[in-house]
C-alpha positions as semicolon CSV with decimal commas, in nm:
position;residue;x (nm);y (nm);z (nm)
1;X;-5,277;2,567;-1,421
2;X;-4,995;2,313;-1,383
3;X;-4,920;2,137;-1,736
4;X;-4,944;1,754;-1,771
5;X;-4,652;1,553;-1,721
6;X;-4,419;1,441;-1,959
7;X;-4,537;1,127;-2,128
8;X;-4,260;0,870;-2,155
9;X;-4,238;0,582;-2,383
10;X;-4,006;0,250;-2,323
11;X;-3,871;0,267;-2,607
12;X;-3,748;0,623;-2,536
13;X;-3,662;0,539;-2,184
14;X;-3,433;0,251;-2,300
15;X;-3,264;0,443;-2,541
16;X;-3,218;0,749;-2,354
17;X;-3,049;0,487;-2,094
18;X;-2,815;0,345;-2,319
19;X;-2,686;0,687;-2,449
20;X;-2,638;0,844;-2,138
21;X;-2,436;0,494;-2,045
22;X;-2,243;0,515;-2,384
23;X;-2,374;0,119;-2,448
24;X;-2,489;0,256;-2,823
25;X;-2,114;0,406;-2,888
26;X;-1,874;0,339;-2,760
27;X;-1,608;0,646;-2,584
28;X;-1,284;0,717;-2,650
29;X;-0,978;0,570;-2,452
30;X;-0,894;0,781;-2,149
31;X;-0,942;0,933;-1,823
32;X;-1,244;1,150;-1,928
33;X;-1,431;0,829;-2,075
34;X;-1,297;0,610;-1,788
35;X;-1,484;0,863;-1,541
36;X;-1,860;0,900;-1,753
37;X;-1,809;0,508;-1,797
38;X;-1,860;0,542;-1,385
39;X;-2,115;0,813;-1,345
40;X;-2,286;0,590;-1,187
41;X;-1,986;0,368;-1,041
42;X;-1,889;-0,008;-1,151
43;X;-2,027;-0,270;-0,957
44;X;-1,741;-0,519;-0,903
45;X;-1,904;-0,789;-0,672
46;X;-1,796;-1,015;-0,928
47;X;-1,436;-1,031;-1,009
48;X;-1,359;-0,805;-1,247
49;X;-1,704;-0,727;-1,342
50;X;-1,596;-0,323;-1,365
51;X;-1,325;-0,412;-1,620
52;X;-1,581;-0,604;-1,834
53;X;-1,842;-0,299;-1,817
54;X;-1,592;-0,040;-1,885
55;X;-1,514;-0,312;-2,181
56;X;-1,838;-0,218;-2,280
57;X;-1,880;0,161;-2,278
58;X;-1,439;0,260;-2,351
59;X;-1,309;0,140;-2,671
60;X;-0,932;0,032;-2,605
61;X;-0,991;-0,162;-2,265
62;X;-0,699;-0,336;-2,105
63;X;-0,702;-0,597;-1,855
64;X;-0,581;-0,356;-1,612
65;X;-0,776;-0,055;-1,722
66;X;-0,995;-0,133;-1,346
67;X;-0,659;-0,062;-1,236
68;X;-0,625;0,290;-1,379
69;X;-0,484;0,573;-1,176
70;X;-0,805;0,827;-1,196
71;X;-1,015;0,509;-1,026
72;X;-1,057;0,384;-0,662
73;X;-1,229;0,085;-0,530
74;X;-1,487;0,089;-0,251
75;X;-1,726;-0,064;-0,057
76;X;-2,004;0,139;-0,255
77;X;-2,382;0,137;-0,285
78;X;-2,531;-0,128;-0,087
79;X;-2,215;-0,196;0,053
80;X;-2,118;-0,384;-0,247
81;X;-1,763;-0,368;-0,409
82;X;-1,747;-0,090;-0,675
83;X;-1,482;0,105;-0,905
84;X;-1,568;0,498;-0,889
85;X;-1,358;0,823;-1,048
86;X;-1,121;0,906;-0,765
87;X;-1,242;1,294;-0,822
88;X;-1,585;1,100;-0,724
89;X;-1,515;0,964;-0,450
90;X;-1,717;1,190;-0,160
91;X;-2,007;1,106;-0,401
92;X;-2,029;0,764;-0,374
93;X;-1,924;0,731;-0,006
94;X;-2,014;1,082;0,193
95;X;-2,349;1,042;-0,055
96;X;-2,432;0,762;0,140
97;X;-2,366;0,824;0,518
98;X;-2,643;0,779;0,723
99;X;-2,823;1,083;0,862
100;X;-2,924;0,900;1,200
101;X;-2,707;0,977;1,449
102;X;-2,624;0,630;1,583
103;X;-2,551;0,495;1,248
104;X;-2,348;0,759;1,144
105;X;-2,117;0,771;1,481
106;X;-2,067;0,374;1,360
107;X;-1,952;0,461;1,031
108;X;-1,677;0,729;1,170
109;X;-1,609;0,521;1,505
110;X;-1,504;0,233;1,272
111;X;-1,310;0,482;1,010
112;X;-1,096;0,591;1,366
113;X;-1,057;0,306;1,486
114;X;-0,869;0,176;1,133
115;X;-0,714;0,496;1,114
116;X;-0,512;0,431;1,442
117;X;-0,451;0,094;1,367
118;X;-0,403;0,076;1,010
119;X;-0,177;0,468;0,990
120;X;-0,018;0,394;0,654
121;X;-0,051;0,007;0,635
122;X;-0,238;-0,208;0,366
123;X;-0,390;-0,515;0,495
124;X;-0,684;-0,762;0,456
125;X;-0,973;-0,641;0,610
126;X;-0,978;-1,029;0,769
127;X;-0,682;-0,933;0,937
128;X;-0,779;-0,596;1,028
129;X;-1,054;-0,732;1,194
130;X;-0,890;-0,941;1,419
131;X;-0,647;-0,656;1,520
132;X;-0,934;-0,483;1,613
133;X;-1,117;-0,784;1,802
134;X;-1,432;-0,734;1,534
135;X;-1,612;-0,919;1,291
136;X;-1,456;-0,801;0,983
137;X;-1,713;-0,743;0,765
138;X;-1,835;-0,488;0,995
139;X;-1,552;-0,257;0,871
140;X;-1,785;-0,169;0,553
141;X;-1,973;0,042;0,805
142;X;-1,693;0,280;0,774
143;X;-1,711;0,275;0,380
144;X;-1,918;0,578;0,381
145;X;-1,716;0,810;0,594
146;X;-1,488;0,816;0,242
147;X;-1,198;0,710;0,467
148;X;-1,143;0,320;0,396
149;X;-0,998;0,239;0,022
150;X;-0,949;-0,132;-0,107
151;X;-0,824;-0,321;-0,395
152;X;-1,014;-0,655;-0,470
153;X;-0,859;-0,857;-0,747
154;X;-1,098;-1,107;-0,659
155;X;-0,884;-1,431;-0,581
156;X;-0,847;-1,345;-0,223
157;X;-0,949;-1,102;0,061
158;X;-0,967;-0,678;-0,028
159;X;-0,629;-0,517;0,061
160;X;-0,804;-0,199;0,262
161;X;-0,615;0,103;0,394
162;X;-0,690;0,438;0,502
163;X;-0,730;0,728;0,252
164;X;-0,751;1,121;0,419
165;X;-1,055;1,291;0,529
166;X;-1,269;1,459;0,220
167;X;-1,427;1,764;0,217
168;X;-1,765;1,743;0,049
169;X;-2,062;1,799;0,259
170;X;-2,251;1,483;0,292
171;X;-2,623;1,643;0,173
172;X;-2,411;1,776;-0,089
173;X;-2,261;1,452;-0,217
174;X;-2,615;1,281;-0,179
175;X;-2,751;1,526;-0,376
176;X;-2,546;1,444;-0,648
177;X;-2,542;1,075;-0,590
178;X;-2,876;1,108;-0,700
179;X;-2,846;1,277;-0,998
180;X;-2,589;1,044;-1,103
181;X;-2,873;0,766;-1,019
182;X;-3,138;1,019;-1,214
183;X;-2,896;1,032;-1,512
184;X;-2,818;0,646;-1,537
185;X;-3,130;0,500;-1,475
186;X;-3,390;0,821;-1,508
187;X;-3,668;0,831;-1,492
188;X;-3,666;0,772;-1,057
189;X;-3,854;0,812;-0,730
190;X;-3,682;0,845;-0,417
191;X;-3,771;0,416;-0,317
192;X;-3,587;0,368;-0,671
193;X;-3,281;0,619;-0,576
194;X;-3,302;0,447;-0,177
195;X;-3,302;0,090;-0,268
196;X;-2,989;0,134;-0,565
197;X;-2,789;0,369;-0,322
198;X;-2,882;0,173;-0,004
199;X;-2,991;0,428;0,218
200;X;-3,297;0,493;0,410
201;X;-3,614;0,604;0,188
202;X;-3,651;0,896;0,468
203;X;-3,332;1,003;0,359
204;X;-3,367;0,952;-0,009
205;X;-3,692;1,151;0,024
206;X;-3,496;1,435;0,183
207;X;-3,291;1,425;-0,057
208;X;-3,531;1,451;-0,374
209;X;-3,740;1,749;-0,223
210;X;-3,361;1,931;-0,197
211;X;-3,365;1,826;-0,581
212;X;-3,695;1,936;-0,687
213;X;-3,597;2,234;-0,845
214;X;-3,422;2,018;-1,115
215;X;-3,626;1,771;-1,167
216;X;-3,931;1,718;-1,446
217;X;-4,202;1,498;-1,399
218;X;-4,308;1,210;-1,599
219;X;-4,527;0,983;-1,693
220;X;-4,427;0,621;-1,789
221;X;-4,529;0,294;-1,838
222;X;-4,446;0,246;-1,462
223;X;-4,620;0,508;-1,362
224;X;-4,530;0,899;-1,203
225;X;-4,163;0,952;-1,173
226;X;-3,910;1,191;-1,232
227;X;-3,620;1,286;-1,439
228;X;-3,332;1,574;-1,432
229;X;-3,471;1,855;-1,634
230;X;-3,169;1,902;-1,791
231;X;-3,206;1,544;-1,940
232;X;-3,561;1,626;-2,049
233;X;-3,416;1,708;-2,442
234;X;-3,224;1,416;-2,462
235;X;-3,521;1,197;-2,347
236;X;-3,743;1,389;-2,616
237;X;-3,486;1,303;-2,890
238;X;-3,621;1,023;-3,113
239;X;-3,433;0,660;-2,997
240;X;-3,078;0,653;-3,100
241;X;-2,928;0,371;-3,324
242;X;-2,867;0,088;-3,082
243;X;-2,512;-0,110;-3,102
244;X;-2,543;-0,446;-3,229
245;X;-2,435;-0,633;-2,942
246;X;-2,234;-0,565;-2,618
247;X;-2,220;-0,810;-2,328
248;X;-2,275;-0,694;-1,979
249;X;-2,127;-0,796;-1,646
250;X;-2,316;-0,964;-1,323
251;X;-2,454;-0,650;-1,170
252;X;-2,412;-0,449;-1,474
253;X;-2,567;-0,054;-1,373
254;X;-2,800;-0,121;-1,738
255;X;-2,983;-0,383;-1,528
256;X;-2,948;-0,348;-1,212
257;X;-3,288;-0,353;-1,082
258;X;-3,586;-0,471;-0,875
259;X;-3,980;-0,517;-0,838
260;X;-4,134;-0,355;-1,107
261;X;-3,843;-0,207;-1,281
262;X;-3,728;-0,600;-1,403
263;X;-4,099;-0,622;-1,530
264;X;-4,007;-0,335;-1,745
265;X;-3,623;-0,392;-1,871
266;X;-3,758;-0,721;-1,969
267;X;-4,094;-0,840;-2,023
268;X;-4,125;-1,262;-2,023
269;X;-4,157;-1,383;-1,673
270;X;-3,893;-1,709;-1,765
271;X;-3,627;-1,447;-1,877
272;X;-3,660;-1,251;-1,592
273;X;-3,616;-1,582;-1,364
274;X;-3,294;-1,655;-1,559
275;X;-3,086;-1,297;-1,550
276;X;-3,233;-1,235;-1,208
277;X;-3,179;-1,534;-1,037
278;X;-3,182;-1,573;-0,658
279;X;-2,794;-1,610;-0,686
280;X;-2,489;-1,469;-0,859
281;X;-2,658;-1,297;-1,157
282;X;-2,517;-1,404;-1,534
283;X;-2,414;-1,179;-1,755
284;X;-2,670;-1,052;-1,965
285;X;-2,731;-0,995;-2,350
286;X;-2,748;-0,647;-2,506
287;X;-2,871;-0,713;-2,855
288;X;-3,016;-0,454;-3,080
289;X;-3,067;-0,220;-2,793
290;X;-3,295;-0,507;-2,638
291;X;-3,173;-0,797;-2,312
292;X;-3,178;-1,073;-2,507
293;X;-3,023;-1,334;-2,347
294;X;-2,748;-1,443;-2,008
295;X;-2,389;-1,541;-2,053
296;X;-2,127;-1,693;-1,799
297;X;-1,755;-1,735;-1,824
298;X;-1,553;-2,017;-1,681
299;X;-1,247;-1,959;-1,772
300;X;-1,135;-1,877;-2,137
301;X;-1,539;-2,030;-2,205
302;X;-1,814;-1,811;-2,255
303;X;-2,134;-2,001;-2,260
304;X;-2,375;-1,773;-2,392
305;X;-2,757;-1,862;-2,391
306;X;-3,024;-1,624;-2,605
307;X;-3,414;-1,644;-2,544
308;X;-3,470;-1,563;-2,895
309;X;-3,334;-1,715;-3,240
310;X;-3,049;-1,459;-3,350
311;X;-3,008;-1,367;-3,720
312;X;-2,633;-1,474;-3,857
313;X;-2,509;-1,084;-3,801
314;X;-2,656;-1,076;-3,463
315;X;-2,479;-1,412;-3,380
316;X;-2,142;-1,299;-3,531
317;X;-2,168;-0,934;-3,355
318;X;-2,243;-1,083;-3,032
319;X;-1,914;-1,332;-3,098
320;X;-1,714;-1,072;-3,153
321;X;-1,787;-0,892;-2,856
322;X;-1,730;-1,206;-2,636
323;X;-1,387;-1,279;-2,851
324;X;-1,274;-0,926;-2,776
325;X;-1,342;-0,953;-2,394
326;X;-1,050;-0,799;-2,205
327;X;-0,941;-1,121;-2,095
328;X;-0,615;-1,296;-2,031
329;X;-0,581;-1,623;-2,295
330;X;-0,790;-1,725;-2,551
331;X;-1,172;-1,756;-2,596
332;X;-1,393;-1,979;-2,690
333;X;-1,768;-1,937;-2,698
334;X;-2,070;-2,269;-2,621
335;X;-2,412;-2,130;-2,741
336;X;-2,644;-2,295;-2,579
């Protein structure tokens, strides 16, 4: 007789989230911390949105810490611009090419294509689209073939070039794409793994029955789902001791979410309107282990808006997160 699932509460959910993403403690500078600060890569749709969430997990940040030799920037999941571990590159590019036949052959027609005109040139991808007569932004169909690097610094077009072929087997590289997915933002179902990695469901479906024989199920307040079964004692360990404050980028990995999932990271229907917002995201407030509240930055300004009345040390710990912001020039903070 199969045993129940695994019962799952929130509160053990959030804090097994925020431990795994090193939001309660924060690593040590380096390489190693650099790469388990993107185990589950750095959105950077935003400018310099990966530097401010590394900020967050990697004590010691620099303003050029994005910029670190053991990272690489990509068109990534959802073909949006991301910061990744070099060594993880396959992972978050042969993880995500298509399985149908005609989509794929786009993906390595494109990566050719650049190849032959590109060879060993940088360029904007702009550019590179008119040299090859196409609509540029069609050259992030070639993203997942592993083959097309860029560097975004956000004021103008990404600089792309071509990087050599990898090795990885594709179902291979999804595989772990999804435990990286399982691991950030467990517990998962295949829809939750397809919509964050942007790939078909018929392929993220594939990919979980490869899986099942490490994965657990559970029950949570969403409903069935799954989780690595090697993550199943750290989900069992009572909630850790939260950090006081840390403030997250636009398209942070803590919340990026949809549907149901929002309902769950944050309750009141009005907050969820204003971090989720039909737009360029905020920033959002990580206080106490809880969202409590958006932030934007023009500038040296940080504008910072809670939904809840913050005691004095929760005020001062959240202004000395925004005052030690990785940022070029002073900083002043507007609550609002």
């Amino acid at each position: 007789m199969a045993s129940a699932p695994l019962v799952l509460s929130r509160a053990q959910i959030l804090s097994f989230r925020r431990q795994s993403s090193a939001l309660d403690e924060r690593l040590p500078k380096g390489p190693r911390s650099l790469r388990k600060a993107a185990w589950a890569g750095l959105q950077d749709s935003m400018p310099r949105a990966a530097l401010l969430s590394i900020h967050a997990r990697v004590a010691g940040t620099a303003a050029n810490s994005w910029e670190h030799s053991s990272l690489v920037q990509l068109w990534g999941p959802r073909f949006s611009a991301y910061v990744v571990a070099a060594k993880d590159l396959a992972v978050f590019s042969l993880g995500r090419l298509p399985d149908d036949a005609r989509r794929r052959a786009r993906a390595l027609d494109t990566a050719a294509r650049l190849q032959v005109f590109l060879g060993s040139r940088r360029m904007p991808f702009g550019e590179a689209g008119r040299g090859l007569g196409v609509q540029h932004n069609s050259l992030r169909y070639a993203a997942p073939t592993g083959r097309v690097l860029m560097r975004w610094a956000g004021a103008q077009q990404p600089v792309i070039w071509i990087g050599p072929e990898l090795a990885m087997d594709p179902l291979r590289a999804r595989l772990e794409l999804a435990r990286r997915y399982l691991h950030a933002l467990g517990p998962g179902t295949p829809i939750g793994f397809a919509r964050w990695a942007g790939i078909k469901p018929a392929e993220a479906l594939a990919a979980w029955k490869a899986l099942a024989p490490e994965l657990t199920p559970v029950r949570t307040p969403l409903g069935e789902s799954w989780i690595l079964s090697n993550d199943e004692v750290a989900f069992r360990a009572p909630p850790g001791r939260a950090a006081p404050a840390r403030l997250l980028p636009s398209g942070d990995t803590y919340y990026l979410a949809w549907g149901e999932e929002r309902k769950f990271l944050v309750p009141n229907t009005a907050q969820r309107a204003a971090l989720w917002t039909s737009r360029v995201w905020p920033g959002a407030l990580l206080v106490g282990g809880e969202l409590a509240g958006v932030w934007r930055r023009a500038g040296g300004e940080v504008s910072l808006q809670p939904w809840r009345r913050l005691s004095a040390g929760e005020r001062d710990a959240v202004a000395a997160e925004a005052a030690a912001l990785p940022l070029e020039g002073p900083i002043s903070l507007r609550w609002g």
